[in-house]
Structure formats: C-alpha cells, structure tokens
MIMIVO-344860 format. One record per residue (C-alpha): x, y, z. Coordinates in pm, whole numbers, plus 50000, padded with zeros to 5 digits. Layout:
<sites>
[[X Y Z]];
...
</sites>
This chain:
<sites>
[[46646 51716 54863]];
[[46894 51805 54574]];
[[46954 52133 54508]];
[[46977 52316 54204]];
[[47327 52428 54068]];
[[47347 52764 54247]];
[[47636 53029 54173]];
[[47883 52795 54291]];
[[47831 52570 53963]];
[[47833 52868 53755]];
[[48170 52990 53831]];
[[48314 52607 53814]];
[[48279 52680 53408]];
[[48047 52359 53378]];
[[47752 52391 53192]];
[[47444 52117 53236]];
[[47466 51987 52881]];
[[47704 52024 52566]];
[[47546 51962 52232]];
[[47876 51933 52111]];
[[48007 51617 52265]];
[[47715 51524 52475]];
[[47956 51422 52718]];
[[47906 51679 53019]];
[[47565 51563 53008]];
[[47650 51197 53004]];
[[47792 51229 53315]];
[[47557 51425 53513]];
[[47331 51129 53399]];
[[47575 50896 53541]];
[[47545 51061 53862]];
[[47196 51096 53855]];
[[47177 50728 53793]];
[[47411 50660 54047]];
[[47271 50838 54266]];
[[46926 50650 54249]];
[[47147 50345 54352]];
[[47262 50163 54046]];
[[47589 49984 54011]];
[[47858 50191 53838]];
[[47909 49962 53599]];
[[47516 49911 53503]];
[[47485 50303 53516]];
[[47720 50354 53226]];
[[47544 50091 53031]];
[[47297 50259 53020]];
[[47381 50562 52907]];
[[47584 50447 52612]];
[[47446 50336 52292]];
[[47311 50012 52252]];
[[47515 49771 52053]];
[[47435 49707 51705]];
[[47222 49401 51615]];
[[47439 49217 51363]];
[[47295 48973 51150]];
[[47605 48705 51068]];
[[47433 48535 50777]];
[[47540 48836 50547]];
[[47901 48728 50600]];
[[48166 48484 50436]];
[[48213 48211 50678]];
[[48569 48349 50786]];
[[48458 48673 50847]];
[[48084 48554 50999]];
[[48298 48380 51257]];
[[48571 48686 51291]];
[[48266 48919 51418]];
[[48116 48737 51618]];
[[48429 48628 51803]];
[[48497 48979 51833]];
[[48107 49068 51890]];
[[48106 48754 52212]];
[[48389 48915 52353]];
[[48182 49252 52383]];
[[47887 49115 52528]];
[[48103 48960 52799]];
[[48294 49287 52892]];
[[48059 49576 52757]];
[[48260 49845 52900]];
[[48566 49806 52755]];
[[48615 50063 52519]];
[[48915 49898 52318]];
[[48659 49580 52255]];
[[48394 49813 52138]];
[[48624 50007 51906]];
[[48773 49644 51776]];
[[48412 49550 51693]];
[[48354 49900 51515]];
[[48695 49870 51324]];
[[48603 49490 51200]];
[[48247 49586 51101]];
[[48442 49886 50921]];
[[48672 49681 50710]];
[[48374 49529 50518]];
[[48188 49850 50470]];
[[47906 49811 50768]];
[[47920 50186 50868]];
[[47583 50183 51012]];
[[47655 49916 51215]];
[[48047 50046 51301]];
[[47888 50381 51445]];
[[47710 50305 51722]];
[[48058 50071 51879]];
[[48249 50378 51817]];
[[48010 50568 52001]];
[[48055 50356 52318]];
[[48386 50378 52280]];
[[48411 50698 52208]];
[[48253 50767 52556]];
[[48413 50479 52750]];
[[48784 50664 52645]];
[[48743 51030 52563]];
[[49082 51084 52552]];
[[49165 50819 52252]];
[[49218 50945 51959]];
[[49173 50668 51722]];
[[48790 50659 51850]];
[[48716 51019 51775]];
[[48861 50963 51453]];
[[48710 50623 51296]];
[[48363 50817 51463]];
[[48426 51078 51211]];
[[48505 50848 50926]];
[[48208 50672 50959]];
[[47999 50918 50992]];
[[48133 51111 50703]];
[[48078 50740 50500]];
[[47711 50766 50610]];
[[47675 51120 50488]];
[[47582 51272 50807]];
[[47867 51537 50748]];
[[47775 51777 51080]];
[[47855 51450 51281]];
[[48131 51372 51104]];
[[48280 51766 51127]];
[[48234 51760 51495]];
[[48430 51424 51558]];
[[48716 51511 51299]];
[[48732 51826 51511]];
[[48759 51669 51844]];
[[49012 51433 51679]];
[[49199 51662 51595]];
[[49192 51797 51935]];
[[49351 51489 52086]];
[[49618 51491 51784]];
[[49659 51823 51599]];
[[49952 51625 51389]];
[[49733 51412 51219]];
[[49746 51470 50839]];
[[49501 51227 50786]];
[[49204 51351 51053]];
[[49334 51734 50823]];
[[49246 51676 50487]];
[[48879 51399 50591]];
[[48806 51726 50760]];
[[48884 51963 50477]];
[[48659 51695 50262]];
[[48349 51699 50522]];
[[48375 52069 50590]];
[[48329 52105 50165]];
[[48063 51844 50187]];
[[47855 52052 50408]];
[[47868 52388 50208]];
[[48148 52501 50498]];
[[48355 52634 50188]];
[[48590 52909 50346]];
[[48684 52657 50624]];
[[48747 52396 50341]];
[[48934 52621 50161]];
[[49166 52721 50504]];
[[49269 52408 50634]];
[[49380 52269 50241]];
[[49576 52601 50190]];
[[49765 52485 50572]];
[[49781 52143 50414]];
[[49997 52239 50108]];
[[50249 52418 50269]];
[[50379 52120 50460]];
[[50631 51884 50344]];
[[50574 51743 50170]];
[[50288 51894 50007]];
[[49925 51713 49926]];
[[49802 51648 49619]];
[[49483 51559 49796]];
[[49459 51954 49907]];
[[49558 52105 49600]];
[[49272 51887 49441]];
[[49058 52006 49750]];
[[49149 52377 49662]];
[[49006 52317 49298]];
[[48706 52169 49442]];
[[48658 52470 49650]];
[[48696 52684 49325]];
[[48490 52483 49079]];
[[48203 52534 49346]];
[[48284 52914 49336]];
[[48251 52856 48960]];
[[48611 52972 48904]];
[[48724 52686 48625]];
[[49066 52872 48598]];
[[49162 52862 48920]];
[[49055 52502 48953]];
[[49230 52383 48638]];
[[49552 52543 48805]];
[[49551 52307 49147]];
[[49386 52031 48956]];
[[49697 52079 48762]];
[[49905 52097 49056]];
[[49787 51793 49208]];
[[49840 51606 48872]];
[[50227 51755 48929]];
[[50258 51586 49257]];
[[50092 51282 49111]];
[[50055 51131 48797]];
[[49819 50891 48841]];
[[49577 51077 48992]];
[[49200 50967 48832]];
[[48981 51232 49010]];
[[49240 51534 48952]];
[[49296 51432 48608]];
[[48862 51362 48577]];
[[48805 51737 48676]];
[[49102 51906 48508]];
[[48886 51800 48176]];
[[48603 51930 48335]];
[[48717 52255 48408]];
[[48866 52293 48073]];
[[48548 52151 47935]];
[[48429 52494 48092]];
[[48668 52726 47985]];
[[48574 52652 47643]];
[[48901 52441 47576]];
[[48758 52099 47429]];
[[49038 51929 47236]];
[[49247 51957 47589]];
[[48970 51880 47805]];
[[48921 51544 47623]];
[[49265 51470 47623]];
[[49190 51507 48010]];
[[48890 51311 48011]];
[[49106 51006 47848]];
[[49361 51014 48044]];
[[49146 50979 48328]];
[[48907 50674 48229]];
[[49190 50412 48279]];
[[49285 50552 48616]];
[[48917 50579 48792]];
[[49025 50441 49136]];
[[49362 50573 49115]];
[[49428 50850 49398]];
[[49747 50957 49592]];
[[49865 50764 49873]];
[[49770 50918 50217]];
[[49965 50772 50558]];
[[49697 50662 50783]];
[[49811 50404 51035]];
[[49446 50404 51216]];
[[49266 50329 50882]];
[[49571 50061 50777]];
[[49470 49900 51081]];
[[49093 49858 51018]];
[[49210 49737 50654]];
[[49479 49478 50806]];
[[49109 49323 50948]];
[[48976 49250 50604]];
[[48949 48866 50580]];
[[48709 48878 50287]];
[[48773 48708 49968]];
[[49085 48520 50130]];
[[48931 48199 49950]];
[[48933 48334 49641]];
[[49299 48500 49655]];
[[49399 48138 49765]];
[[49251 47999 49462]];
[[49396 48251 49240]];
[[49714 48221 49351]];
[[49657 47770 49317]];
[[49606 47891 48943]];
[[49883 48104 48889]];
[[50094 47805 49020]];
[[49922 47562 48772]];
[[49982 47781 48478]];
[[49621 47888 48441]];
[[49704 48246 48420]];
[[49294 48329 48278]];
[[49118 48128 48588]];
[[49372 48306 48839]];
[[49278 48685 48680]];
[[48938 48553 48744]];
[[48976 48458 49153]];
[[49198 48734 49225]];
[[48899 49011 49098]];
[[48650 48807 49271]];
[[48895 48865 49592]];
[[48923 49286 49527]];
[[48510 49240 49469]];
[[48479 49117 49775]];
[[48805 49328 49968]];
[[48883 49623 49741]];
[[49208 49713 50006]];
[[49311 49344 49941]];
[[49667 49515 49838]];
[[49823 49077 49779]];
[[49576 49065 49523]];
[[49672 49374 49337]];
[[50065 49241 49376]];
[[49951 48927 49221]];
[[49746 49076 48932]];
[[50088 49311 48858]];
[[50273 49033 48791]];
[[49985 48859 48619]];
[[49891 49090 48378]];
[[50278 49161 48295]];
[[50346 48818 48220]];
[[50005 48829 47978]];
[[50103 49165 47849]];
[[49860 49364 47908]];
[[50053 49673 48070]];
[[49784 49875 48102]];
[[49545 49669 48380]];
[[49927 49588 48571]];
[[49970 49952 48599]];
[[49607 50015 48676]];
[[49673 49743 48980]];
[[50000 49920 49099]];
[[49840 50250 49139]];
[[49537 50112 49352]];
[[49758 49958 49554]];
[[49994 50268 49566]];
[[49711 50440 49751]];
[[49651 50219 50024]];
[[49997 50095 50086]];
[[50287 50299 49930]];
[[50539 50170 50102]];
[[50514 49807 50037]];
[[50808 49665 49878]];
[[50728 49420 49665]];
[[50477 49616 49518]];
[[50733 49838 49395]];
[[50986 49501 49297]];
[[50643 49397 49119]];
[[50625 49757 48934]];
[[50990 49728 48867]];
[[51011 49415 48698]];
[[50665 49512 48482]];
[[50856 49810 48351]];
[[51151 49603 48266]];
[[50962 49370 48050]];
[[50777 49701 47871]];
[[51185 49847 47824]];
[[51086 50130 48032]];
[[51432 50101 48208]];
[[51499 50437 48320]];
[[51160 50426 48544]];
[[51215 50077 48639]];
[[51541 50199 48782]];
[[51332 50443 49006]];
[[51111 50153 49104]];
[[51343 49948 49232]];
[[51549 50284 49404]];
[[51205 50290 49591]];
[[51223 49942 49682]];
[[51540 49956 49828]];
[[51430 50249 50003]];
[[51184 50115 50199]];
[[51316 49776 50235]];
[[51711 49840 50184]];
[[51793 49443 50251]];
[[51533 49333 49984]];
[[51818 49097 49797]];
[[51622 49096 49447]];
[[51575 49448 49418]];
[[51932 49485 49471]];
[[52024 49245 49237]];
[[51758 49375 48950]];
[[51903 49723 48999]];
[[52254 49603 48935]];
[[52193 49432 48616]];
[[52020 49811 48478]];
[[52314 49970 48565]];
[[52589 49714 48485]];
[[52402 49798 48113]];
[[52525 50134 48161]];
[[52872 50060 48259]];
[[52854 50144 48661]];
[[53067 49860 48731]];
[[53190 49885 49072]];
[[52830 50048 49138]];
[[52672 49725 49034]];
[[52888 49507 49181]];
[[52818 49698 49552]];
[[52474 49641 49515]];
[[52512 49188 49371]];
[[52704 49217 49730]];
[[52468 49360 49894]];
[[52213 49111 49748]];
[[52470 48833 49842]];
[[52475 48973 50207]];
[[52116 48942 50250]];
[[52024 48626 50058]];
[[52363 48441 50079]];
[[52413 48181 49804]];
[[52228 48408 49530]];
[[52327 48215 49228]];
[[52297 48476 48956]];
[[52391 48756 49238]];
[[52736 48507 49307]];
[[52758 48491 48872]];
[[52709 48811 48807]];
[[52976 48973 49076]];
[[53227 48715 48919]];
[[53120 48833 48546]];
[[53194 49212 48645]];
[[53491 49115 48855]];
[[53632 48992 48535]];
[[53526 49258 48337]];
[[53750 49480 48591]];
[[54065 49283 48528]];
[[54065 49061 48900]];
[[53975 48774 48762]];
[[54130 48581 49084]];
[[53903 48743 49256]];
[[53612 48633 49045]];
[[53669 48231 49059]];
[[53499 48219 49449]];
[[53204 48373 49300]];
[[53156 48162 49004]];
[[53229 47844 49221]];
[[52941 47928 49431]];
[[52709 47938 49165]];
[[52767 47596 49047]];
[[52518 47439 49300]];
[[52289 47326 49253]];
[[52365 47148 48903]];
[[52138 47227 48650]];
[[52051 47356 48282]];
[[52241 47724 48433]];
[[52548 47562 48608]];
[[52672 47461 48209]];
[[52718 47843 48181]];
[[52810 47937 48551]];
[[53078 47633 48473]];
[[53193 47746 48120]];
[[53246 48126 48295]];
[[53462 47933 48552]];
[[53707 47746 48301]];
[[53711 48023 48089]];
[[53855 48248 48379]];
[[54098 47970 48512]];
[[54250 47979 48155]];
[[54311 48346 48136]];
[[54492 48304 48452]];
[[54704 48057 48269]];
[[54558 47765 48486]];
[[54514 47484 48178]];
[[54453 47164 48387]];
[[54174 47405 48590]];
[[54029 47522 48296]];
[[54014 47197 48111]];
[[53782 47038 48395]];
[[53531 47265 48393]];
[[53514 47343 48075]];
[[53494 46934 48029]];
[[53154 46973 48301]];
[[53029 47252 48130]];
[[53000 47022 47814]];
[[52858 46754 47953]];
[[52572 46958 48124]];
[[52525 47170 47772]];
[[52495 46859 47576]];
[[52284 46694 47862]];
[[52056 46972 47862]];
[[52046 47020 47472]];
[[52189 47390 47499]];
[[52352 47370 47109]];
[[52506 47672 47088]];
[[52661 47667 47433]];
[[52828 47351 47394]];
[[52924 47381 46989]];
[[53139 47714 47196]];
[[53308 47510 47507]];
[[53381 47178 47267]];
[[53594 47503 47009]];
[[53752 47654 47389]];
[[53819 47264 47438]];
[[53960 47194 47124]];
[[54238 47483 47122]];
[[54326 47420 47543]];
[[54396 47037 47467]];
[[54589 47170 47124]];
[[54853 47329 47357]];
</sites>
C-alpha cells in the first residue's frame, strides 16, 4: 500500500504539483507510472506532449524535405530533447508557431536546465498571443541566464501585452541603463506611458529611441502619434512621414538563439538563385522581381536584402536600397558586406562623409575585408590623408594580394609623397593582367621611370601604354602618352 506524503514530505519543501512549471508534477507522474511497471523510457513518453502532426504538402520542396528529415529523426529517438528543440526551431523559421510549441514543450521537459528551450517556449508562445505562457517561460529563461538581453526586453514586451504595466515599465528602466543603452526600452517606456495616456512623456523616449536610432519605423510611427495628441499636427505629420518609408525598420537586437532558428530558413532559396541568374544577365527588373518573391517567402533572408542594396543603387532608386539596409540591419548588424553594400550606395548618392562611417563599420567587424579597406582609402586620399590612405591600400594588399587598383593606387600616392622608387614595384604589379586598365597602370609606370631620369625605361612603357590605348580606343589617353612620347624621343 502507498502511503500518503506524511510530515516527512512536508519539510523536504516539495509540493505535489506546481502550476508554474508543471514539472514537480511531471515527475511524480513518472514515478507513478513507473511504478505500475512501465519502461523508463515509455513512461516519459507519455507524459510529454504529443508531437505535432505536420502536414508537408504546405512546404517548398526544400524545406518539405528539411522537416521531415528533421521530423524522421524524432520519431526514431523521441526523447532526445536537442532533436525535439531542432524540430521546434525549423518549424519556427517559417512561422509554424503552433506547430513549434508543442516540440519545445518536450524539450523543454526532456532538459530543464537548457536555456535556449525555455526561451524559444516563450517566443512562441508570445507569437501565438498566449502572453501568461509566454511571461512564465521568459521568466524561467531568464532564470537559467539572467544575462540575456534578449529573453529582457521579449519579457518587458509580453509583460505590457498582458496589462502587467509597472513590471513592463521596471525591467525597460534596468534595460536603459546598460551599455549600451536600448532603443527597444526607451520605445517600451513610451509604450508604457501612451497606455497611461501621458503623450509627453512618451514623445520624450519615443524621442530617445529615435536618438539611439534613426531608422527606427515604430518609434518614429508613435512619436507622430503622441504629438498628434498633444495637439502638435504640423510636427506630428512630419513624424508620420518620416515613418511610412521605414515600416519594418527596427533596431538591431543580438540574439544568437533566434539567429540560429533564422540560419534554418531555406525558403525562397530558388527564387534568390534566380534573382541573382538575372542580376548576372543584366536583367536588373526580373532580378528585383525574384529577390522580393525570396523576402515573401523568408523575410530574415538578409542575401536577398544585400542583393537588392546593390540593385536598387545601381537603378537609383536610393530610397528602397536604404529601406533594404535597415531590414537587414535588424536581423544581422554585424554583417560586413552589408555595410561594404551601404558604403558603396552612399558613395554613388555623394554622401561621402557617411559612407566613410560605413565602411569604418565594415572594417570593424571584418578588419581584413580588402575592399573596404581599399574604398576607405580612396575617401580619404580625397582629403589629403596620404600616408593614412596608403596604410589602409596595404592593408588591402595584405589581405587580397595582387589588388590591382589597391597595387595602383599605393604607387599613385607613393609618388605623390616624393618616393617615386618606391612606387615602380607597385605599378609593375598592376600591369597583369593586360587589359583596357593596364594602358593607364602602364602610362603611370613610364611616366615615373622618367622623373627618375630613367629614358630608355620610360620610353618602353610608355611605347605599351600606346599600343593598349589605341588598341582599346581610349582617345584621350593615348593623344597624352604619343605628346610624353614625342618630347622623351626629342631628347
């Protein structure tokens, strides 16, 4: 006969169920099933949700076979809570919440003590609107990982979402005194205080998250809002406007967990292939075209958004490049090529100073990245910062070795700084391989051979120079070396 917990139990600190979790009272289940004689591992079975039916039909081929690869692999080993949490995380990535709760559930059980599980539990529950379930896994999360700035402010979100305002309000003011600070909870504090209907308070962290950044649609959306209701209407449509262009613009937020589930995402990989086939061809219209139908299908698709930068910048149209940086900007800031990508778009708009910065942010997150290096040097080789430049065409030279232009443009400033001896290896590795740009690379090279008083030097590649000018029908270039010829031979 089994007894009933007597005073013994009591003082252990157990109690017979937790509403909270649910997991003290998984586990006296477990023993009660074990002890009616079932299997460990058919005991925990069944006490753990059942696995979602998924129907594959709804899927791209690529991904239909990428679930159920991953779905198989559950089936076979049900218990393993990293293989129920993969299955949760790649029904996740396209958007199948209802179907991602129930693995992270199991898993969730199967490995308390994980972090990530507790987490992406929280997220998709929050996604599903069931914001008590979502506050009590962001909690326990949070638990497991009090550092986690990203578990801080989905919590300050679900905690306003449920009416929990004061709480809200707590954890965001915690949030902006870190460093450094989040625009996300100064725009959480203004939500707070528009509920409290306070509009001036909420213009003034609206305002502050605007501060921290630019881009930022929603801030920007409710700062007209709130001026809207303090009777200000000029300004609050100047808000409004500034807003429209910049809808799915927000601030980036570091979240390895959720860059994970993203890095899953194999939808609309047909269509970015396609896109990119047009780009190639010169069918700039047809490759806008497959790259959207890619972010349709994979909004976190960040190659697509690189793409379109580049895309749009080469059609002009600024404003849908920029509108591309900033929603990649939120799911991957430190990607460098999407700031090259931003850097060379506000080169071609002459917004040089802030092109600068782009490429600064490049080559702080990738400090080898040769192109940035050498795009940085030419801005600031405008401004006179020789010996500046010329560090950083070495230091695109050191990490793509025979960089033409990089090799050209050392010798150029090299010149420029009176060592002109110095200059002549640099220009003689940019002669290879010969093409319309070696008549120039060439022309620099006799040109500096006869300032060093070297005629027979000079004469022979100004002479190759010529012939690649006149071969490549560059008439101004060569109407220049035949007059340099002219007065060398005269001597």
């Amino acid at each position: 006969m089994v007894k009933r917990p007597g005073k013994a139990w009591r003082r252990s600190g157990l109690s017979r169920t937790n509403d909270r979790t649910g997991r003290v009272g998984a586990g006296l289940l477990l023993l009660a099933l074990l002890l009616a004689g079932l299997p460990a591992g058919e005991a925990v079975a069944q006490i753990l949700p059942a696995l979602p039916a998924i129907d594959g039909e709804r899927f791209e081929p690529e991904v239909r076979a990428q679930v159920e690869a991953v779905e198989r692999a559950v089936r076979q080993t049900p218990l393993d809570p990293a293989l129920n949490g993969r299955l949760g995380m790649v029904l996740q990535t396209y958007e199948q919440y209802e179907l991602a709760r129930p693995c992270y559930e199991r898993a969730r059980q199967l490995a308390p003590k994980e972090f990530r599980w507790a987490y992406l539990l929280g997220v998709a529950r929050a996604e599903l609107g069931e914001r008590k379930g979502a506050i009590t896994a962001l909690r326990e999360a949070l638990e497991l990982d009090p550092t986690s700035i990203a578990a801080q402010v989905r919590l300050a979100d679900s905690l306003f979402g449920a009416g929990q305002w004061e709480e809200s309000a707590a954890l965001n003011e915690r949030l902006t005194r870190r460093s450094p600070p989040l625009p996300q909870a100064h725009y959480g504090l203004g939500r707070v205080a528009t509920a409290r209907r306070d509009p001036a308070a909420a213009a003034g962290h609206y305002r502050r998250a605007i501060e921290l950044f630019p881009g930022y649609g929603a801030a920007l959306y409710a700062l007209g809002i709130a001026r809207r209701q303090m009777g200000e209407s000029a300004e609050a449509a100047e808000w409004l406007a500034r807003a429209e262009p910049l809808q799915r613009s927000r601030p980036p937020l570091e979240d390895p967990v959720l860059r994970e589930v993203a890095e899953l995402n194999l939808g609309g990989q047909q269509h970015l292939r396609r896109g990119i086939a047009h780009e190639a061809a010169g069918r700039l219209m047809d490759s806008i075209t497959e790259h959207e139908r890619a972010l349709a299908l994979n909004p976190g698709l960040v190659q697509a958004h690189l793409n379109l930068i580049s895309i749009y910048g080469r059609l002009g149209e600024a404003g849908k490049a920029e509108e591309h940086y900033r929603a990649a900007l939120a799911t991957q800031p430190n990607l460098p090529e999407l700031h090259y990508n931003y850097g060379v778009l506000l080169v071609s708009l002459d917004r040089i100073g802030e092109a600068k910065l782009a490429f600064q942010r490049t080559l702080e997150v990738e400090p080898t990245y040769a192109e940035a290096h050498h795009n940085y040097a030419v801005l600031i080789e405008r401004e006179g910062r020789l010996e500046e430049a010329a560090s950083h065409y070495r230091q695109a030279i050191g990490s793509r070795p025979g960089y033409r232009s990089a090799h050209f443009l050392l010798g150029r400033i090299l010149v420029n700084l009176s060592r002109p001896r110095e200059a002549i290896p640099e220009f003689e590795r940019s002669l290879e391989p010969e093409d319309a740009e070696t008549a120039t690379y060439a022309y620099a090279l006799g040109a500096t051979y006869a300032r060093l008083g070297e005629r027979g030097r000079a004469i022979e590649y100004l002479q190759r120079a010529y012939r690649l000018a006149t071969t490549h029908r560059l008439t101004p270039l060569a109407t220049r070396i035949e007059r340099d010829l002219q007065v060398l031979t005269r001597q």
